[in-house]
C-alpha atoms as an extended CHARMM CRD file, in Angstrom:
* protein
*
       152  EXT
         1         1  UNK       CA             11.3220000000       11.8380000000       24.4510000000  PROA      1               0.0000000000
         2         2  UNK       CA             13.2770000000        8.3500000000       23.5180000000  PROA      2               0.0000000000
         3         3  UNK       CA             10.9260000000        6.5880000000       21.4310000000  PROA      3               0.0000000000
         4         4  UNK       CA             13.2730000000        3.3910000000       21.0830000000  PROA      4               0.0000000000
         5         5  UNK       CA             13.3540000000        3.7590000000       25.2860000000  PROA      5               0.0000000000
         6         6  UNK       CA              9.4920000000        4.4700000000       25.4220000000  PROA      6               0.0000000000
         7         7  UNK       CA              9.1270000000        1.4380000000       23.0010000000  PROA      7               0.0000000000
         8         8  UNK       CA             11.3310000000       -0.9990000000       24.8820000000  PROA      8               0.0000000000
         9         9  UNK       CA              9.1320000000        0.2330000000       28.2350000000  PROA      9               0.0000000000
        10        10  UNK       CA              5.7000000000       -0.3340000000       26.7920000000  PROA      10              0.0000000000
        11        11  UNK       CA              5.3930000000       -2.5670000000       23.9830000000  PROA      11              0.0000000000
        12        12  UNK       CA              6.7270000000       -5.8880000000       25.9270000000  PROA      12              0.0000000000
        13        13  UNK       CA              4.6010000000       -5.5230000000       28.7840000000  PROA      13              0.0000000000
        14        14  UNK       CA              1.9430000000       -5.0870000000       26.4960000000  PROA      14              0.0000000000
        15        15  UNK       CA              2.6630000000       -7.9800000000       24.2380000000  PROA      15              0.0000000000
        16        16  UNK       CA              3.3120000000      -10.2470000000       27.3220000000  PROA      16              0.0000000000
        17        17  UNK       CA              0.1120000000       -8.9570000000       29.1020000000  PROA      17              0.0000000000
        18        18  UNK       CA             -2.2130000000       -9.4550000000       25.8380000000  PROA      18              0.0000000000
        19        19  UNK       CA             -0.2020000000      -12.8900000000       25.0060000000  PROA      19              0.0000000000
        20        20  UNK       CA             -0.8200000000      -13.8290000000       28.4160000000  PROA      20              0.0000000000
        21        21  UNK       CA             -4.5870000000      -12.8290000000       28.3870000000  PROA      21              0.0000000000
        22        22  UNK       CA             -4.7110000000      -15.3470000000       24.9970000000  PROA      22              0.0000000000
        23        23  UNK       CA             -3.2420000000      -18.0100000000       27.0030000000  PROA      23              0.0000000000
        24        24  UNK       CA             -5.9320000000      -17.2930000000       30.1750000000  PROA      24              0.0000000000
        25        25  UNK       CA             -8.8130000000      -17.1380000000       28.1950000000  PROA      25              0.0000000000
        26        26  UNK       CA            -10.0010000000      -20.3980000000       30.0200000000  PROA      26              0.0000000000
        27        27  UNK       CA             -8.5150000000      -19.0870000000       33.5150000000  PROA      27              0.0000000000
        28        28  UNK       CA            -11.8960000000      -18.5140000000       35.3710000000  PROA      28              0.0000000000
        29        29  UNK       CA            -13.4060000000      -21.7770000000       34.2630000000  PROA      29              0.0000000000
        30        30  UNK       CA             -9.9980000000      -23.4260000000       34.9870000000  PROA      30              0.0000000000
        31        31  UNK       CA             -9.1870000000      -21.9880000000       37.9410000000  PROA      31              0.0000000000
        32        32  UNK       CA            -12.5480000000      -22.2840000000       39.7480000000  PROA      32              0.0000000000
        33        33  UNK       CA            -12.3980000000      -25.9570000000       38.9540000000  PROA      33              0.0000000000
        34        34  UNK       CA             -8.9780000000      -26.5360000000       40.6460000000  PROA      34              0.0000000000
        35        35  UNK       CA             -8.2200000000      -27.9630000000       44.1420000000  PROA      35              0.0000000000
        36        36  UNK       CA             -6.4470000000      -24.9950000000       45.6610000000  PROA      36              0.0000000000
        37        37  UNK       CA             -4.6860000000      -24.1730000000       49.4510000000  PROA      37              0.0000000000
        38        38  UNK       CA             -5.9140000000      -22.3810000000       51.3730000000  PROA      38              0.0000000000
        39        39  UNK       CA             -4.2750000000      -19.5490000000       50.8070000000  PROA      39              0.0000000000
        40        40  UNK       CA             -4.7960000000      -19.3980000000       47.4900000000  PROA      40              0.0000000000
        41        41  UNK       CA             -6.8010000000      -15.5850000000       46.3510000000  PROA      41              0.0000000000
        42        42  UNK       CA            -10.2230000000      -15.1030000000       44.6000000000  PROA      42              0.0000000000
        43        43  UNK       CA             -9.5300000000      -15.2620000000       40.9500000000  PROA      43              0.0000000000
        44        44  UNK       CA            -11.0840000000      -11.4960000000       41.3070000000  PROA      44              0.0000000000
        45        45  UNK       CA             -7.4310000000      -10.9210000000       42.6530000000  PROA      45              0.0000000000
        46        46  UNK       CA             -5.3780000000      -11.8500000000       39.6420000000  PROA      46              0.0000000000
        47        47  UNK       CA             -6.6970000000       -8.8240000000       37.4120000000  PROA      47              0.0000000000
        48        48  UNK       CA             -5.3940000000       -5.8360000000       39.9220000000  PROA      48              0.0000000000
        49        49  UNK       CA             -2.5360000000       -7.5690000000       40.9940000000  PROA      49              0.0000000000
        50        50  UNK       CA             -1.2700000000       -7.7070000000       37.2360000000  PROA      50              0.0000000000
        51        51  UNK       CA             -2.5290000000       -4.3880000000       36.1760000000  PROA      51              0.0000000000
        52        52  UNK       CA             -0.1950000000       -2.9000000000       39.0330000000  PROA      52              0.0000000000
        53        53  UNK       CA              2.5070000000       -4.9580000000       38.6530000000  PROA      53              0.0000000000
        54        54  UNK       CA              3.1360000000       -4.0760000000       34.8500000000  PROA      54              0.0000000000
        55        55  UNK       CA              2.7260000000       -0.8370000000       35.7090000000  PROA      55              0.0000000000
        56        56  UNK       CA              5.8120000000       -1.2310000000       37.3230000000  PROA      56              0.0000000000
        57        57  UNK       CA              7.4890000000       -3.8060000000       35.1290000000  PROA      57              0.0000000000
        58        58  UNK       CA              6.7790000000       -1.0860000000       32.5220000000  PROA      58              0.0000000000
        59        59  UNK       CA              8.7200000000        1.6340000000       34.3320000000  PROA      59              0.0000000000
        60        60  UNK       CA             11.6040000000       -0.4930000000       35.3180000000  PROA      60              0.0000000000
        61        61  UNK       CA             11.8700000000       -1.2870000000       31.7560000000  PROA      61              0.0000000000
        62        62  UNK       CA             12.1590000000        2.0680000000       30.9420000000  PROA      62              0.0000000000
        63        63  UNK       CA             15.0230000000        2.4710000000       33.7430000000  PROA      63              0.0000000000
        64        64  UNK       CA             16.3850000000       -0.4180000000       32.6250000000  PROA      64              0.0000000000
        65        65  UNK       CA             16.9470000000        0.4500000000       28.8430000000  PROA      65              0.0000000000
        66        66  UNK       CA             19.9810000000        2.8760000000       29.9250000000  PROA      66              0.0000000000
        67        67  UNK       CA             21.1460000000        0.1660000000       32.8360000000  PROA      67              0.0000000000
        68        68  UNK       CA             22.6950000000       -2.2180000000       30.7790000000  PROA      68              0.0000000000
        69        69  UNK       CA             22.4950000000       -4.7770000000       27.5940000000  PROA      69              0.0000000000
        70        70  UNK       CA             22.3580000000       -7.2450000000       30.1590000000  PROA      70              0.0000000000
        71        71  UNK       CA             19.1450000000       -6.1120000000       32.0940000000  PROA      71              0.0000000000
        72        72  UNK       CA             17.5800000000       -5.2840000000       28.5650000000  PROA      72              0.0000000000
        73        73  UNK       CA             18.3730000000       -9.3210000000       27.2850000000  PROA      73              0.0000000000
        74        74  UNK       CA             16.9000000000      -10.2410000000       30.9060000000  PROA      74              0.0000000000
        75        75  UNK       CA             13.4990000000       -7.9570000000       30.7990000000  PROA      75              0.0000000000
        76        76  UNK       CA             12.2520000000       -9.0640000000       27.1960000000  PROA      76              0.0000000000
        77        77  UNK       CA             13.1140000000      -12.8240000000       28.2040000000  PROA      77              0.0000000000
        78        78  UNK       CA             11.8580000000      -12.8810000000       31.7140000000  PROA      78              0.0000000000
        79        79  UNK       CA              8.6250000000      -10.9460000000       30.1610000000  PROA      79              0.0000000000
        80        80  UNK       CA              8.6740000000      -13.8410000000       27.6880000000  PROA      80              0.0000000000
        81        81  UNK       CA              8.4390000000      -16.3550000000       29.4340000000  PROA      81              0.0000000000
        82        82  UNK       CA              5.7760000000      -14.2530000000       31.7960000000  PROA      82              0.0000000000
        83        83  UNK       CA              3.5040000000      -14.1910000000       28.2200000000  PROA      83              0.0000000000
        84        84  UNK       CA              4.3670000000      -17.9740000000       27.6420000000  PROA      84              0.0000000000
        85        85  UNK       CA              3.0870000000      -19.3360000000       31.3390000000  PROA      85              0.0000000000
        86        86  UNK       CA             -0.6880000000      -18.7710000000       31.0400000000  PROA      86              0.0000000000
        87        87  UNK       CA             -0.9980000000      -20.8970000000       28.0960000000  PROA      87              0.0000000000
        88        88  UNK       CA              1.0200000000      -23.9050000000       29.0130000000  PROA      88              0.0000000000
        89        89  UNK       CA             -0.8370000000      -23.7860000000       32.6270000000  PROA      89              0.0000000000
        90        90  UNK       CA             -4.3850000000      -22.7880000000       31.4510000000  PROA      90              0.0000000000
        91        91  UNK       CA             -4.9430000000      -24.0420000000       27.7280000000  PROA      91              0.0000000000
        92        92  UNK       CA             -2.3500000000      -26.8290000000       27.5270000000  PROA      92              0.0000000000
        93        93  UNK       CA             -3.1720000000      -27.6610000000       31.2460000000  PROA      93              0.0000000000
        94        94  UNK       CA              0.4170000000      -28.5810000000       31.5920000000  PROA      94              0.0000000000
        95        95  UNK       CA              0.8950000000      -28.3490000000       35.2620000000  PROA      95              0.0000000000
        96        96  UNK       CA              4.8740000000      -30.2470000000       35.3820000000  PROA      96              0.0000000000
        97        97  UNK       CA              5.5310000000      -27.8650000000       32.1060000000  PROA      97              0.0000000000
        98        98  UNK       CA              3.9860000000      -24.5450000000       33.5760000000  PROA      98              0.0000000000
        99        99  UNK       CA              5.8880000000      -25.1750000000       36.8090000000  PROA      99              0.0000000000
       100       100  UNK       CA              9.4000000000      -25.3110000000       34.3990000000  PROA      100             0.0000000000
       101       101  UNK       CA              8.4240000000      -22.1120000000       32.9150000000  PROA      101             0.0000000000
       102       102  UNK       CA              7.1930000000      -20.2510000000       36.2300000000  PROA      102             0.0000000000
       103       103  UNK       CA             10.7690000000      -21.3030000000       37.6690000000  PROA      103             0.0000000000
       104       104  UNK       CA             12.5150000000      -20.2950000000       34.2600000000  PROA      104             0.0000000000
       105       105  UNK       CA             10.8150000000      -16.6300000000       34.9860000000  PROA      105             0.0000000000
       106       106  UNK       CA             11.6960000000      -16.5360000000       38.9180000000  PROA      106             0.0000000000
       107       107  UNK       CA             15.3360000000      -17.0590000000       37.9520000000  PROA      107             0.0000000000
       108       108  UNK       CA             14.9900000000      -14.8510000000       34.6890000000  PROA      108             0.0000000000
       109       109  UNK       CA             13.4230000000      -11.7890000000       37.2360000000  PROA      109             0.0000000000
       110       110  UNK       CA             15.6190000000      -12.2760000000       40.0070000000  PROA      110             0.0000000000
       111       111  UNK       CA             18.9420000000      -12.2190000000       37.6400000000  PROA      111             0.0000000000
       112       112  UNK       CA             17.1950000000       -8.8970000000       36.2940000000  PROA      112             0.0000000000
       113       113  UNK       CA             17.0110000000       -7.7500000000       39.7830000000  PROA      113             0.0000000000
       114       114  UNK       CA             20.3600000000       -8.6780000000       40.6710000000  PROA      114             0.0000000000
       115       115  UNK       CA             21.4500000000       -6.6830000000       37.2480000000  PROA      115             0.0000000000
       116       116  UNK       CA             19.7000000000       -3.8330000000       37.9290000000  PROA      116             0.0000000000
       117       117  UNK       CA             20.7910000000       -4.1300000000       41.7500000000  PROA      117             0.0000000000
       118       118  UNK       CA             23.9960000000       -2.6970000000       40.6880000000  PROA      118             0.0000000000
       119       119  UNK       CA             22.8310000000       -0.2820000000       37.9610000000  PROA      119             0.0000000000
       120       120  UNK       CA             19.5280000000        1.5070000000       38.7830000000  PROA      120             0.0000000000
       121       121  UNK       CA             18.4690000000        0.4570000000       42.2100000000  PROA      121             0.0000000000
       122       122  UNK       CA             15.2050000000        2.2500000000       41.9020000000  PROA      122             0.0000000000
       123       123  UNK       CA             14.2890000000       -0.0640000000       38.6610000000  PROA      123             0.0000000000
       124       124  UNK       CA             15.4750000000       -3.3560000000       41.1780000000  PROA      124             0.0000000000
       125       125  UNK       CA             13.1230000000       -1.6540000000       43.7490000000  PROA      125             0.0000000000
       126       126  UNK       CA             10.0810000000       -1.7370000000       41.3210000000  PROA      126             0.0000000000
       127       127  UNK       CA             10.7530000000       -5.2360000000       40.1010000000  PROA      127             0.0000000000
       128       128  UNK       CA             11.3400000000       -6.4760000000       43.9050000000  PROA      128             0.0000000000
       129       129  UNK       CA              6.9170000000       -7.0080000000       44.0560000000  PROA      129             0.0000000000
       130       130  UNK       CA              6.9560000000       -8.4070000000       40.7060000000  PROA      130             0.0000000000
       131       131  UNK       CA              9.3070000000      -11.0550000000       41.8570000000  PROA      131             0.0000000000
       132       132  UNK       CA              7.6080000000      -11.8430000000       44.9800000000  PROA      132             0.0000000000
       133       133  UNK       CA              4.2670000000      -12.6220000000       42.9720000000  PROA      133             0.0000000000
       134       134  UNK       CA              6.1860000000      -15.0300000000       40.3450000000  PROA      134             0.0000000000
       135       135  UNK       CA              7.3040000000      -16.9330000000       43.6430000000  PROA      135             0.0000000000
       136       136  UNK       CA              3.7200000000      -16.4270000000       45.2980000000  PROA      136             0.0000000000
       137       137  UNK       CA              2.4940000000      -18.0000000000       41.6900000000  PROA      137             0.0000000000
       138       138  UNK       CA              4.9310000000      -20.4170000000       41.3220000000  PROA      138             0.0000000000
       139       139  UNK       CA              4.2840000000      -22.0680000000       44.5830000000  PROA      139             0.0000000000
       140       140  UNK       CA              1.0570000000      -21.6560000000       43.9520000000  PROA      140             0.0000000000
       141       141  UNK       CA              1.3070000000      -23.3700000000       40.6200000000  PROA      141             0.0000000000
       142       142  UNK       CA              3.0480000000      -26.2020000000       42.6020000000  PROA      142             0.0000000000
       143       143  UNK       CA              0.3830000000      -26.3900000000       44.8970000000  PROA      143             0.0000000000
       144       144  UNK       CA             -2.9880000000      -26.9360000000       42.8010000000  PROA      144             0.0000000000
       145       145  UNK       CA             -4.2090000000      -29.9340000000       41.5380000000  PROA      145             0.0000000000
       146       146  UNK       CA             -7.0510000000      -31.0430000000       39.0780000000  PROA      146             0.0000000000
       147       147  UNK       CA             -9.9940000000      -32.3670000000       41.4710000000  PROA      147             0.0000000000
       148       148  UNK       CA            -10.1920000000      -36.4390000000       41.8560000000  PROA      148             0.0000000000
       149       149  UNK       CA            -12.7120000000      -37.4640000000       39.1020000000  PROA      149             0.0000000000
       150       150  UNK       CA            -15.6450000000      -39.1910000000       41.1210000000  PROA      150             0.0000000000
       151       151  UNK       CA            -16.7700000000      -42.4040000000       40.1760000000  PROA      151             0.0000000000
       152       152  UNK       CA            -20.1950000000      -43.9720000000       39.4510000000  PROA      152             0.0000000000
């Protein structure tokens, strides 16, 4: 076994998930206090739908480490910037900011996609949900709002 590969599969995913989970640790409180769509999930969604997805991140990672340099510079930053969202939206409550990064990591997965498109389609094929959550999030980023404070 490639420990370098198994490294580069496992170890950002990790540090971007636990980073992330930092950077949520006001998420329930937060989120249940937003004005939200509609469509916008239970928070009781977020926890499977991340576990799963980097699963996959995680294996396309490891796919990815014998693509190319390119798709390696794209994973770590795009899983970067994945790490860095939670806190600017959650703690820092930077809605305008979090929406920059959350764009920053649409373009960052969808470049690795398009990499990895012409390398390893399988590892574009397991990054293809990933990318369609980051655009479900961002627009749902866009669309919350802190509730009106009510008067006396």
């Amino acid at each position: 076994m490639n420990l370098r590969r198994l490294a580069f599969a496992v170890l950002p995913v990790v540090g971007a998930a636990g980073l992330g989970g930092l950077g949520s640790r006001r998420a329930p409180s937060t989120y249940a206090r937003l004005d939200k769509p509609s469509w916008a999930p239970p928070a009781s969604t977020f926890g499977p739908v991340w576990t799963a997805l980097y699963a996959t991140v995680a294996v396309a990672g490891w796919r990815a480490y014998t693509a190319s340099p390119g798709a390696r510079g794209l994973h770590l930053t795009q899983l970067a910037l994945n790490a860095a969202w939670p806190a600017v939206f959650f703690s820092a409550r930077e809605k305008r900011a979090s929406l920059a990064v959350i764009a920053a990591l649409d373009a960052a997965v969808a470049a690795e996609v398009a990499v990895l498109g012409r390398d390893d389609r399988l590892a574009a094929a397991l990054l293809t949900p990933y990318l369609g959550w980051c655009g479900f999030a961002t627009a749902l980023n866009a669309a919350v709002s802190e509730p009106a404070e009510v008067g006396p």
